[in-house]
Structures are given as C-alpha cells and as structure tokens.
C-alpha positions, 0 to 999 in steps of 0.5 A: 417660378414653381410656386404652390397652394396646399394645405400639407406637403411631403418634404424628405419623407416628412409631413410639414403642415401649412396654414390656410391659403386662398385666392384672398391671401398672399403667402411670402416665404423669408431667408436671410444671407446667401453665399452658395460658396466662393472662389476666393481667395481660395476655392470653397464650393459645396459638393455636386456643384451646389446641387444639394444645397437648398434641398431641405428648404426647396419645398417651403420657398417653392409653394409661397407666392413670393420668395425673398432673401439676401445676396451676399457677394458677388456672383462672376467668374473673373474681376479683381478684390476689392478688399485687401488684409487679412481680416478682411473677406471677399465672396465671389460665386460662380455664375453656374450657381445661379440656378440653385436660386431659380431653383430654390424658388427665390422671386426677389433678392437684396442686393445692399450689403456689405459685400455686394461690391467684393469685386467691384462694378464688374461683379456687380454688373455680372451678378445683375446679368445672372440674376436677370438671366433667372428672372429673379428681380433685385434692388439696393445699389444707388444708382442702379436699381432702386426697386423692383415690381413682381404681379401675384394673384392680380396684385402688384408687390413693391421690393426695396433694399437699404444697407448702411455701406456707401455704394448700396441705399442707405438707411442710416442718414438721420432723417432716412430720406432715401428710405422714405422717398423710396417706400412712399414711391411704392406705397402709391403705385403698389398694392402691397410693399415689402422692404429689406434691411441689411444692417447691425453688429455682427454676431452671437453677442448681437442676437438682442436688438437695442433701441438705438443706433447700432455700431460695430467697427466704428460704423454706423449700421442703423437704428433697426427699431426705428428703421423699421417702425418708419417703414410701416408708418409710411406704409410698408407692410413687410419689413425684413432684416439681415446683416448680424449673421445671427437670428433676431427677434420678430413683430407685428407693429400696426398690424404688418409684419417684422423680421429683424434679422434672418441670420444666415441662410446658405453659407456653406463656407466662409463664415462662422456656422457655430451654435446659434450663427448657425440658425437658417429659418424661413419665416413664412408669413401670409397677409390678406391683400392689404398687406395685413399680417394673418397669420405665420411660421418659423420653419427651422433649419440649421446650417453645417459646414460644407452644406445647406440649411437642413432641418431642425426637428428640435425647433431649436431656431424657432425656439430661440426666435421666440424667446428674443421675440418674447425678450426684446419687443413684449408689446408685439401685436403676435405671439409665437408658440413652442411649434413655431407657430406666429399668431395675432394677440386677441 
C-alpha cells in the first residue's frame, strides 16, 4: 500500500495540515459505507469506470499507516438477488472496481452488513477473491473469515467486524459472546486491536446515539454505546462504527478512541446523499503503540450524486461531528475544535 509520513501534503492544489508522526506512532485513517456503484437492478455506475471516484480523499488515506472502512455490497459480475420487493435494495459492483480500493490506499474492509450477502455465497466468495486479489484484508461473516492481521512498524493490528444480520458475527446477543471471544482472541495475540461496527436506525432522524438497544424495521440493530465501551474494556483500542448512513457522535472512552458512525463514504448512486446523509469524513486518529489515543482529525468531505466524496472547505461535517459529540457523550476524555481538530481534555 502507498502509505506516507509527512508533516503537510499538497492535495488538489491545497495545504492540508498533518499532525506529528514517528516511528512510535501509528496513524489510522477511517470511512464509513462503500458502494462504488451498481449493476442492479439497473446499471448505475460513476463517470471513467469509477476512476475519479476517491480523488478528494486518495492523499489522506494513502499517508496513514492503516486505512479502514465498509464494504457494503456485493462485488461480482453474475449471481442471482437475493432480496425481492420494491422497497427492498441489492448492490452488486463489478469486479474491475476493486482497484479503486487498492488505489484509495484501503488495508482493511468490513464485511458485516447488511447487504454483504445481496447475491448470496457467490457474491460473496467473488467480492473475497477480489478483495484478496488487492491484498486488502477483510472480516465479519460467520463462518468465513472472523479476523484478520496487518505488521506496521514492527506491530501487529488485530481487525474484527460484527453486524446485527444473521449471516454476518453478530453483535446483538445479550451477552456479546462472539464479540468478546473474538476481541479477547486478538487482544492476546496482538499488539494493538481495532473493531468495526455495523449497526443502528437508518437515517437523518437517527444522527444522535441513544443509550439503549436500538431497532429499526422491528430488528434489533445493537445497543452501540454498550457495544462499544465492551470492546475497549476487553481491550480493543479503536472501535468504529456504520450502518445509519448518517455521521455520529465521537469518544475517547479509558483513553481509546470511538467513531460511532461514519456515515456514508462512497455511494455515488443507490442511496440517499441529501443534506447530512451526505456527510463522508475521514477521521484520522494516531495512537502510540499501546493503542493509546494522541491525537485527531475530522477531515470533511461531502458526497453528490453521480461522484465521490469531495472536499467540504466549510467544515460542515466536522461541525456537526462536534456538535453530536459535544451533545450526545459530554463526559469524553477529548474534544473537538471548530477545525476539526480532536484533542485529549487536561
């Protein structure tokens, strides 16, 4: 992967300021969905092959040590829906897309959603080969692949991925035992442990993030709060999250950070990009090599119809980041200035 350190960059002709890295710091660089375009029912597919499509954000996710995100959808060429009726959506992306993933710089996808099986134990099998094919590693579906391992800088990054959807590790049974045997795996044969999320209601009515369990089409799609905090106190370091196709509140919770939604990333066609469902930040964050949160930023970006995620000079998604944030958890351990910017409280 075309990963860099440096202390500022030229993207698009602009300055974007970094904060410090070293050899003792490790810099992780977040997005939420991903559906580059689709082939079904009809053909929805962006300009140049999707070519263009991670322009804006290529730069940040290319100098971190470790890109993450979520795939949503199945990536083939053939296979059969297995959703039917008209309120219901089936994503399929070609396979030639795969190489706007490598490209962008992504290390590590989540595959436990809600429409990684859209074309069922074919799709799946050929979005893995493709996947595999762009030495990007992935996780999240029981009985396939419940974790994977990236070496950085001489350290060893633990990847899980729970959804709330039968087929995929599940994160919504009382006790969370899947998530802790997994999680408690890694935290011993890792140094430093990162988990992925996909779950709660779906929209701008959603943005705030309840203490409870949350439900949306009489499903259960997790208590996220509590998702979360056991995670770290099993001893994950990153936990991040998606699935309402809305941006979240963050935290830093027994100094480790939390994304609790992304929002979505890429979706060019296929999904509602109106006002704040249109909100597509990287949050770059850098731990030490203990996994302890240093320091971060919300990079904003917005997504349109027909295009990628471009840049936001208002800072409007950092903005209302921060203002979830600020609503929604008060008692975090950072804070977030009108830049962007995420910092530990003294």
């Amino acid at each position: 992967m075309y990963k860099r350190l440096f202390s500022t960059m030229i993207m698009a002709g602009y300055a974007v300021a970094s904060f410090s890295v070293s050899a003792d710091t490790l810099t992780i660089a977040m997005t939420g969905d991903i559906m580059m375009g689709t082939t079904y029912p009809d053909t929805m597919l962006p300009r140049h092959e999707g070519a263009q499509l991670f322009r804006d954000v290529k730069p940040v996710l290319r100098r971190a040590d470790l890109a993450v995100g979520n795939l949503e959808g199945a990536i083939c060429d053939g296979g059969t829906s297995t959703k039917e009726g008209p309120n219901t959506y089936a994503f399929r992306t070609p396979t030639t897309y795969g190489q706007w993933l490598r490209d962008a710089g992504y290390d590590f996808l989540s595959m436990a959603n809600n429409h990684a099986n859209d074309f069922g134990e074919e799709g799946i099998a050929s979005t893995e080969h493709v996947l595999r094919q762009q030495g990007i590693k992935f996780a999240g579906l029981a009985g396939r692949v419940e974790a994977a391992v990236i070496e950085r800088k001489g350290l060893k990054i633990g990847f899980c991925a729970f959804g709330h959807n039968p087929y995929t590790l599940r994160h919504t049974d009382e006790e969370m035992k899947t998530v802790g045997r997994i999680v408690d795996h890694l935290v011993k044969t890792t140094d430093i442990v990162i988990v992925s999320f996909h779950g709660g209601a779906e929209g701008s009515r959603y943005s705030h993030l309840p203490d409870s369990m949350e439900t949306f089409y009489k499903e259960k799609r997790g208590h996220l709060r509590r998702l979360a905090h056991f995670c770290i106190d099993h001893g994950a370091d990153i936990v991040y999250g998606h699935g309402p196709h809305v941006v979240r509140a963050t935290e830093v919770y027994k100094g480790r950070f939390i994304a609790y939604s992304l929002g979505n990333f890429c979706t060019p066609y296929g999904m509602n990009l109106k006002g704040v469902s249109g909100y597509a930040p990287v949050i770059e964050v850098n731990t030490d090599r203990k996994g302890h949160f240093l320091g971060g930023r919300i990079h904003s970006f917005i997504q349109y119809p027909g295009t990628g995620p471009r840049r936001d000079d208002k800072r409007s998604v950092a903005r209302q980041i921060r203002q979830l944030s600020q609503q929604d958890i008060p008692h975090s351990e950072a804070y977030i200035d009108e830049k962007g910017n995420i910092r530990r409280k003294h």
